[in-house]
C-alpha positions in Angstrom: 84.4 121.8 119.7 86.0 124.2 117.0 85.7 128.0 116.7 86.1 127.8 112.9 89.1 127.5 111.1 91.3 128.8 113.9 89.4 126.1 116.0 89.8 123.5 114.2 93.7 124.4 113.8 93.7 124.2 117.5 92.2 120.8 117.8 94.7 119.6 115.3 97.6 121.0 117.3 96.0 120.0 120.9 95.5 116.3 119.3 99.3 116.3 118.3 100.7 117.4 122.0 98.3 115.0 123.6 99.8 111.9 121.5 103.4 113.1 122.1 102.2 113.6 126.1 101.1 110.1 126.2 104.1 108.5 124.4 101.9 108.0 120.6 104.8 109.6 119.0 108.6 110.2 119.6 110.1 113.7 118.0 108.8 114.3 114.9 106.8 111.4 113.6 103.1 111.5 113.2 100.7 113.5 112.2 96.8 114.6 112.1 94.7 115.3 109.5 91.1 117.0 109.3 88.6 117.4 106.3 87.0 120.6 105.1 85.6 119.8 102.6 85.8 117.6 99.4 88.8 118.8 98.5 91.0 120.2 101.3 92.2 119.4 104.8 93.8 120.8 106.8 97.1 118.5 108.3 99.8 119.0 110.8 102.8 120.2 108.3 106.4 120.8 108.7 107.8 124.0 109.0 111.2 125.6 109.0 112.0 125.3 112.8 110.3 122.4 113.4 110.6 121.2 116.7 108.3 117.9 117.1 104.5 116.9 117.6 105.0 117.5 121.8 105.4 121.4 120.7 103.2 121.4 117.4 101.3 125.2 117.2 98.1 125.8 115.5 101.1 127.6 112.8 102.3 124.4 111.9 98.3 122.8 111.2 98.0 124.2 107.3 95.5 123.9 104.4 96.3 121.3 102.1 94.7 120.4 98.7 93.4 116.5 98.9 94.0 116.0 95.4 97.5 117.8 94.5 98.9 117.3 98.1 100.3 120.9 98.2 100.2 123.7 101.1 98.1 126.0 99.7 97.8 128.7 102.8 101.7 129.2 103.2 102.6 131.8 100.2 106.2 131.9 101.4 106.8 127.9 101.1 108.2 127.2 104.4 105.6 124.7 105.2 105.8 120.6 103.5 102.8 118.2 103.7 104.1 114.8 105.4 105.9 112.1 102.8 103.1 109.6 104.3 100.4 112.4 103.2 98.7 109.8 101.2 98.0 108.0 104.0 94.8 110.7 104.9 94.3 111.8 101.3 93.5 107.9 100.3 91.4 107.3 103.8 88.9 110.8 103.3 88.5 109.9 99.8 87.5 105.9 100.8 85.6 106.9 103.4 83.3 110.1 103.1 81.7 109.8 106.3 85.4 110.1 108.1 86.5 113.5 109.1 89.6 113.3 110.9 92.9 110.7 110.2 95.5 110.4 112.5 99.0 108.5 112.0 101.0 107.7 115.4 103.9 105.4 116.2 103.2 104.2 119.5 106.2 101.6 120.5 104.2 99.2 122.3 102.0 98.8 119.3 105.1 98.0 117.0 106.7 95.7 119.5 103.0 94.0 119.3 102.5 93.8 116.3 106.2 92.4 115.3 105.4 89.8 118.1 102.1 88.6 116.2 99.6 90.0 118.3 96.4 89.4 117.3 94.7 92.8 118.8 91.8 91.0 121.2 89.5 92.3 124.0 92.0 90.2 126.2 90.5 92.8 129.5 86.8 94.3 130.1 85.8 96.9 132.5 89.6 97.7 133.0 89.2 100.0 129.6 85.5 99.6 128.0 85.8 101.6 125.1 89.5 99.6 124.0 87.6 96.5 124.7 84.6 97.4 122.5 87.6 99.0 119.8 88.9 95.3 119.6 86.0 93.0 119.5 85.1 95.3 116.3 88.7 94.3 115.2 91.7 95.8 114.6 93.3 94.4 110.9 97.0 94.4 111.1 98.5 95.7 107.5 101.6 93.2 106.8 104.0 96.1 104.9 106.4 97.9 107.0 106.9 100.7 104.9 106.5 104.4 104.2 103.0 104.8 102.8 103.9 108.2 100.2 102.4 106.8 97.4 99.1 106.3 96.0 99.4 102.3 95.3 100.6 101.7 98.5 97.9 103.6 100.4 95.6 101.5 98.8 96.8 98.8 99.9 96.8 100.2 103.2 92.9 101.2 102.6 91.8 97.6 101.5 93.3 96.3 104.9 91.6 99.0 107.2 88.3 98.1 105.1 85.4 98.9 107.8 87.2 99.2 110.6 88.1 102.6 112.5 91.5 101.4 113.6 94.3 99.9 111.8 97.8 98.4 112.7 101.1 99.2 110.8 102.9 95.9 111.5 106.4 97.2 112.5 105.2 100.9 111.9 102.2 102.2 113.9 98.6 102.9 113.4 96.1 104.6 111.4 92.7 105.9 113.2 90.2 107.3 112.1 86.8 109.5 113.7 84.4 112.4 113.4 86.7 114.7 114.9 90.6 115.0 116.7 88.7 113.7 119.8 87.5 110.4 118.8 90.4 109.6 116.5 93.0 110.2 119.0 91.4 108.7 121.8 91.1 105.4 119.6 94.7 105.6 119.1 95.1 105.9 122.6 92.5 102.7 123.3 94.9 100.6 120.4 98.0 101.8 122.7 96.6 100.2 125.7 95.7 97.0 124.2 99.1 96.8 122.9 100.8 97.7 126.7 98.3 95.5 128.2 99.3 92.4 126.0 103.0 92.9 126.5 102.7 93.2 130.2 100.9 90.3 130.7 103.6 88.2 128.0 106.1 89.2 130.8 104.4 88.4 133.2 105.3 84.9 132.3 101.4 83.7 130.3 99.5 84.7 127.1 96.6 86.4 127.2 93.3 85.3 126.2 90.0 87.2 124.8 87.6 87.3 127.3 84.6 85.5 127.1 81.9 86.4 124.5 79.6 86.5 128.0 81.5 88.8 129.7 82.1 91.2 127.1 78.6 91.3 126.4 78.5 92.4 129.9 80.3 95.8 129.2 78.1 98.8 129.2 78.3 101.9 126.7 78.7 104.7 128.9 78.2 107.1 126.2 79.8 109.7 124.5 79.8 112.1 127.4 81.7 109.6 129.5 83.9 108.2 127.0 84.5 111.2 124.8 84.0 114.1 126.2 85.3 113.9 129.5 88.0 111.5 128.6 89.3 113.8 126.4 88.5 116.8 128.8 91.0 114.6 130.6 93.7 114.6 129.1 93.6 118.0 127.7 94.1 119.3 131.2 96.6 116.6 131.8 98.7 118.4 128.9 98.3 122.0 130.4 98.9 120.8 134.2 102.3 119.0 133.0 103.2 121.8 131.3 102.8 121.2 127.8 99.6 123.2 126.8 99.5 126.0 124.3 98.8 128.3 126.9 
């Protein structure tokens, strides 16, 4: 999917327009993160004239060293690391076999998760891969807060444990994946839950998890289905709307 390191800034940038397309983040909030190597990412920075993750340029997706936390590709200075940076330096360091980290803000996942939703598979065939994405679970970490420091992304770690997708209560959500692709669309696949749940509360009934029997029903359709052309999808979503880098 990348084209080296140019490639792989593109990703980060297309994965950043996509969440703001699809209402993940508002303004500037939220960010994506990719490993290198064992010690340097690159992440979606802030630079001098930023303008928010719906208009986020392969210029803004910078080299940054896992263990100091600085920009270490900007020689002028006018690019920061994100105040929650710890959140992807303490994920890549727990889990080695993680590649990408992304951090969103989606509203219908804070309003859920303030409510006391317990993230289900409350729907099946409607959205196969979200319904597979919650019967692995989806912990909930209990502190609303801004995770900048080490002790309090590792308390954040400890409650994603094993899973690939976590819940901020009153925050947003950590994913994580291989690449941009797979963590993004998983933060998507948390977002629908979340909309899902909320529409059916007003609706006037709570919703259930659907039966073991029916879930065990639900077919993989495989990464070509699920991955690639989902996110084919929405890439030429973004450029038909209007908000591509082209």
């Amino acid at each position: 999917m990348s084209d080296g390191l140019a490639g792989l800034r593109r990703e980060v940038a297309v994965g950043c327009r996509v969440m703001a397309h699809r209402g993940l983040v508002e303004n500037i909030l939220g960010h994506i993160s990719v490993r290198l190597d064992g010690e340097r990412a690159l992440v979606r920075c802030r630079g001098p004239e930023e303008a928010g993750l719906g208009f986020t340029t392969p210029d803004d997706v910078r080299v940054v060293d896992l263990d100091s936390g600085e920009v270490i590709d900007d020689p002028a200075g006018d690019y920061a690391a994100p105040s929650e940076l710890p959140i992807h330096t303490s994920v890549l360091a727990a889990h080695r076999d993680v590649d990408c980290v992304v951090h969103a803000h989606p509203p219908d996942v804070v309003v859920a998760s303030l409510a006391g939703f317990a993230f289900e598979p409350i729907f099946g065939a409607y959205d196969i891969p979200a319904a597979h994405l919650a019967a692995a679970g989806i912990p909930v970490h209990p502190r609303s807060v801004l995770i900048r420091t080490d002790d309090l992304a590792a308390e954040m770690v400890a409650s994603l444990g094993n899973a690939v997708a976590l819940v901020l209560k009153g925050h947003g959500v950590v994913t994580i994946g291989a690449d941009v692709a797979e963590a993004v669309l998983r933060a998507l696949q948390l977002d629908t839950l979340a909309r899902i749940h909320l529409r059916v509360c007003t609706a006037g009934t709570i919703p259930e998890a659907i039966p073991s029997t029916d879930l065990a029903e639900l077919p993989d359709l495989g990464g070509a289905f699920n991955r690639e052309t989902l996110w084919r999808h929405h890439q030429v979503a973004l450029e038909h709307d209007g908000h591509g880098l082209n």
